[in-house]
Backbone as JSON, one array per atom type, in Angstrom:
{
  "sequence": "XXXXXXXXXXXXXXXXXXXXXXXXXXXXXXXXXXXXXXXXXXXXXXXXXXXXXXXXXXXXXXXXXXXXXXXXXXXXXXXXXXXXXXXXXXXXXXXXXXXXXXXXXXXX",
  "N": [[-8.74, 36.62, -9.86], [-10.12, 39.24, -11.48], [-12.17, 41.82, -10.9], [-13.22, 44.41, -10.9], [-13.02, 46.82, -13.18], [-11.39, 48.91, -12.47], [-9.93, 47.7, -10.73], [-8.65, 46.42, -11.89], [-7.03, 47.76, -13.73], [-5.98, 49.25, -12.53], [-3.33, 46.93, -11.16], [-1.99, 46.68, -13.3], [0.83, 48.33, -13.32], [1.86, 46.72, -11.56], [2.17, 44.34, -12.83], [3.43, 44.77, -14.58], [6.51, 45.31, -14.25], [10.15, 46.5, -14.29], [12.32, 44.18, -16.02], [10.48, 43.41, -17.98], [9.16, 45.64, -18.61], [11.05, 47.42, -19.59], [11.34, 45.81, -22.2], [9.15, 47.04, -23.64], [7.9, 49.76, -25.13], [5.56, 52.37, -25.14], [2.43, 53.88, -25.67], [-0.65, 53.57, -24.68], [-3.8, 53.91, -25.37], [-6.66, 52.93, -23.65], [-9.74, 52.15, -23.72], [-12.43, 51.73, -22.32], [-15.92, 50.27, -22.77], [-19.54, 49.8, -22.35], [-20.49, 48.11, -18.73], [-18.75, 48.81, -17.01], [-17.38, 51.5, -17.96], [-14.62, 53.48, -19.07], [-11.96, 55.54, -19.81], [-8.49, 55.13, -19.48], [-4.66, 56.1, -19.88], [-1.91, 54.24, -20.7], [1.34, 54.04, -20.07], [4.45, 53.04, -21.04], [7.61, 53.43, -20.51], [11.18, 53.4, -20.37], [11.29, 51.04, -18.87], [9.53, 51.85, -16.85], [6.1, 51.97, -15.7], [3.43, 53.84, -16.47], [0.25, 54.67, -15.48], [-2.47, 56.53, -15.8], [-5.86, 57.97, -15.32], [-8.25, 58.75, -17.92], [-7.24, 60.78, -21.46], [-5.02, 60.26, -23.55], [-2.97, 62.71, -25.57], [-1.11, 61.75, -27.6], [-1.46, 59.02, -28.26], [0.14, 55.78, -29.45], [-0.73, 52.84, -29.89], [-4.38, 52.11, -30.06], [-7.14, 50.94, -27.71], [-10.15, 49.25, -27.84], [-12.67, 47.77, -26.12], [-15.06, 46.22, -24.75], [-16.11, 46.33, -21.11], [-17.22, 43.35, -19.8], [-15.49, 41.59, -21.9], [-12.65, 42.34, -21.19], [-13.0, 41.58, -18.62], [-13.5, 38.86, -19.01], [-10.68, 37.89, -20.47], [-8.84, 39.1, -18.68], [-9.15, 37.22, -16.46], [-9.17, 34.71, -17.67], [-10.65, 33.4, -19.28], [-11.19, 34.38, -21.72], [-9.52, 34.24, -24.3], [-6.8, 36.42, -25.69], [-5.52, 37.61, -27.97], [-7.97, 35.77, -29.21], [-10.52, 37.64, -29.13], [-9.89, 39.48, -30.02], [-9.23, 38.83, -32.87], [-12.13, 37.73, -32.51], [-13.45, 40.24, -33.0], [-14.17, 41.5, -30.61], [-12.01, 42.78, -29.53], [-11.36, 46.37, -30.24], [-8.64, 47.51, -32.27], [-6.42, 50.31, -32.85], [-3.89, 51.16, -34.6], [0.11, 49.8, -34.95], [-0.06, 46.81, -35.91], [2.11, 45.15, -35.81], [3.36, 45.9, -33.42], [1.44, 45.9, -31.41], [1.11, 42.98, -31.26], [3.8, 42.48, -30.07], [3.19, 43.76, -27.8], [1.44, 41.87, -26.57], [2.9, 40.03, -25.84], [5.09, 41.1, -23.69], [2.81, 41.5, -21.82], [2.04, 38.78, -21.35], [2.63, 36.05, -19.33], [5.72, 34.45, -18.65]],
  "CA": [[-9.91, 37.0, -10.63], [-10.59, 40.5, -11.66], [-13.65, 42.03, -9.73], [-13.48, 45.7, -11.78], [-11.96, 47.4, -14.44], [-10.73, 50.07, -11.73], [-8.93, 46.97, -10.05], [-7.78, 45.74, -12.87], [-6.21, 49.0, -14.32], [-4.61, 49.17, -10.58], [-2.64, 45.89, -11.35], [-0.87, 47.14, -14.71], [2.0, 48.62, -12.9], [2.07, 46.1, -10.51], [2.27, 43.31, -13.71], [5.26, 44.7, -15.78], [7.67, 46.23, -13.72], [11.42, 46.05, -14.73], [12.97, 44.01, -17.38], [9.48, 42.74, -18.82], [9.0, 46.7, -18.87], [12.19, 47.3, -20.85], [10.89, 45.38, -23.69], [8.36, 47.96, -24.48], [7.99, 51.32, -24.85], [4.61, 52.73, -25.69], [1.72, 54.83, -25.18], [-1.71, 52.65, -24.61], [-5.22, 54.64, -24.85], [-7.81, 51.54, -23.26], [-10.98, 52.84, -23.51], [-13.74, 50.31, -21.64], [-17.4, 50.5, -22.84], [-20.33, 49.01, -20.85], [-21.21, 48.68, -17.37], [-17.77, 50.1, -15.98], [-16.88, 52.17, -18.71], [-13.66, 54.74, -18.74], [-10.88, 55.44, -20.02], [-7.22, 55.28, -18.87], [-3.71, 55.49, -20.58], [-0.63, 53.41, -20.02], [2.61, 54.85, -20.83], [5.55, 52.29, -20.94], [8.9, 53.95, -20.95], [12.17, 53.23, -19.51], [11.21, 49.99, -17.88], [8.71, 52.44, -16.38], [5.01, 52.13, -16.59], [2.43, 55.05, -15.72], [-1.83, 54.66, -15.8], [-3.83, 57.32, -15.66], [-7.21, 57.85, -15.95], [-8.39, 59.66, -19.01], [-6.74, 60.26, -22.78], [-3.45, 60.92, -24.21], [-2.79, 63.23, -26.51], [-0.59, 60.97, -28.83], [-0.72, 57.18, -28.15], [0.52, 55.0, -30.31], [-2.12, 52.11, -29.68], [-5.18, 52.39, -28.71], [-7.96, 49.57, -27.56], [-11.17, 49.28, -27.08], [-13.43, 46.61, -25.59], [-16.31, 46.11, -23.45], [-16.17, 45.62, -19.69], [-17.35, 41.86, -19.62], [-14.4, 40.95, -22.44], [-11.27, 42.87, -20.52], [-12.37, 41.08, -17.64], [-12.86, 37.7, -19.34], [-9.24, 38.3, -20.83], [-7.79, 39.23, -17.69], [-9.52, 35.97, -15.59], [-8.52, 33.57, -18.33], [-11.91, 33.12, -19.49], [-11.43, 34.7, -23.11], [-8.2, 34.25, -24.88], [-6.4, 38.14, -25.75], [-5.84, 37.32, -29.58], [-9.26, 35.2, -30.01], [-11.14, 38.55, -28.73], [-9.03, 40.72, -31.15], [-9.97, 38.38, -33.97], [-14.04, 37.59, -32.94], [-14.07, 41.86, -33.01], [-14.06, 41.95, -29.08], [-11.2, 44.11, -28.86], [-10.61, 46.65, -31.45], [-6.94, 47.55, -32.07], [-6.13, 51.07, -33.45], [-2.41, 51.1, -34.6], [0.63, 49.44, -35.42], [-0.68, 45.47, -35.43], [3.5, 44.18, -35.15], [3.13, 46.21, -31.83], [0.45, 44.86, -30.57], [1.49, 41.18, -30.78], [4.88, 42.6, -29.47], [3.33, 44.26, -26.64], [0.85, 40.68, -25.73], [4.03, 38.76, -25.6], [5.43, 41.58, -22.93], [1.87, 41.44, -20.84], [1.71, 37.71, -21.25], [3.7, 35.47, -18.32], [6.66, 33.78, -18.85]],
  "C": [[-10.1, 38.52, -10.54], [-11.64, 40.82, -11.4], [-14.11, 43.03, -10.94], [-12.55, 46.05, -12.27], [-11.07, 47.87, -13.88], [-9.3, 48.98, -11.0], [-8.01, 46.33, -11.06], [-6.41, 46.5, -13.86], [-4.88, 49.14, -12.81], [-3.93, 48.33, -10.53], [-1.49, 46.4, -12.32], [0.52, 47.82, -14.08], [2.72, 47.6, -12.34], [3.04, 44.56, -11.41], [3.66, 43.51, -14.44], [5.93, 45.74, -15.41], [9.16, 45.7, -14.47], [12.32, 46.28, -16.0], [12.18, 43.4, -18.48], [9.4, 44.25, -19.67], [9.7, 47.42, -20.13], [11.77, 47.14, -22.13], [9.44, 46.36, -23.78], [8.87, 49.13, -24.45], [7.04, 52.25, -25.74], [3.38, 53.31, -25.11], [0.48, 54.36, -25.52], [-2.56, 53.58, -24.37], [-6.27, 52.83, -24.98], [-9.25, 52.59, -22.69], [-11.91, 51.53, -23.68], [-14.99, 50.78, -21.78], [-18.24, 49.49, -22.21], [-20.19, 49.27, -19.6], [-20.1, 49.72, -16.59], [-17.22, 50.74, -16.99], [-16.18, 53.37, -18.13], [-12.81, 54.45, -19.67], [-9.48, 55.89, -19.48], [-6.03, 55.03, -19.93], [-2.31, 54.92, -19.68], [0.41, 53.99, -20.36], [4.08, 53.75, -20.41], [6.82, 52.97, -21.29], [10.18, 53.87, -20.02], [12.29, 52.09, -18.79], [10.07, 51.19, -16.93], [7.1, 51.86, -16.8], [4.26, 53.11, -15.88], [0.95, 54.56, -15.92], [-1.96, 55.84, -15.58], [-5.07, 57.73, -15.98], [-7.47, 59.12, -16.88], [-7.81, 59.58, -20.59], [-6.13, 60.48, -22.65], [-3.87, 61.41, -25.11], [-2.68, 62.61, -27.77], [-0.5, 59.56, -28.72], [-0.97, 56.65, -29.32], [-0.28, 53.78, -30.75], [-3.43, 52.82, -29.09], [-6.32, 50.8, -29.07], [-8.96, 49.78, -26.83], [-12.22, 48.36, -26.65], [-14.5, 46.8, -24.77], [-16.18, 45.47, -21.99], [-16.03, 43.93, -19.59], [-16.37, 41.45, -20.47], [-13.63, 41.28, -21.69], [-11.4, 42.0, -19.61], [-12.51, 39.3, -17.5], [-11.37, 37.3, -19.37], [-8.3, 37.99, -19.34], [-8.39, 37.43, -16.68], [-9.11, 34.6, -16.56], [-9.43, 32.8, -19.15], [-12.08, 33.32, -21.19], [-9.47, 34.98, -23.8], [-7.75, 36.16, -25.54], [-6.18, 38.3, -27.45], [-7.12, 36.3, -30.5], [-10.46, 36.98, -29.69], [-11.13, 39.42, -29.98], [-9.98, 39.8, -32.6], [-11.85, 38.09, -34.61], [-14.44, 39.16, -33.12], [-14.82, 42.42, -31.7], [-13.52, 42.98, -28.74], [-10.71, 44.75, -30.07], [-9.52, 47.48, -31.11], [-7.38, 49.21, -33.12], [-4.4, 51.5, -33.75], [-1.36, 50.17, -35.18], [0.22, 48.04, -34.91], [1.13, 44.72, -34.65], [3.45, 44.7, -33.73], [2.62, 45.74, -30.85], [1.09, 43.36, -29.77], [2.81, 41.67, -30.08], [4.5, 43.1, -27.64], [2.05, 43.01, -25.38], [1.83, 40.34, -25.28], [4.86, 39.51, -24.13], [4.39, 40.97, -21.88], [1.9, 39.39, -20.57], [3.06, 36.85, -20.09], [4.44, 34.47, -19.21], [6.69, 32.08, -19.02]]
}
């Protein structure tokens, strides 16, 4: 169960290391509104992934949501494409990406 955003952003490396990693390669601005609001980007490259807190320059996605959805989402509580569709999480970017880059985050 996800406690905070901060812990939850602290996982993302931890989640797609490798050859899940591999299959992407992209530049995530997640910007969280409400109670723990921030923003942090992801940077997938090489089978690499980076966080840091703050913007990117150029990312390719970006996503934004409210505290209490991300950490529905992440606890299992709110599905990651019913969110997107009720206008939970809005998507800025290429949509085939997207669904390409759930199917990475999503377990096997």
């Amino acid at each position: 169960m996800a406690r905070t955003i901060e812990s939850l952003i602290a996982m993302i490396p931890k989640t797609l290391p490798g050859d899940k990693a591999k299959r992407a390669d992209t530049i995530v601005q997640l910007n969280v509104t409400g109670s723990q609001a921030g923003q942090w980007n992801v940077v997938v490259k090489d089978g690499k992934v980076d966080v840091e807190k703050g913007t990117h320059a150029a990312p390719e996605l970006t996503v934004t949501a409210d505290t209490d959805d991300v950490l529905a989402v992440a606890d299992g509580k709110l599905d990651a494409k019913m969110a997107f569709l009720q206008g939970k999480a809005k998507v800025k970017g290429d949509l085939s990406e997207v669904m390409e880059l759930v199917k990475v985050f999503m377990p096997d």
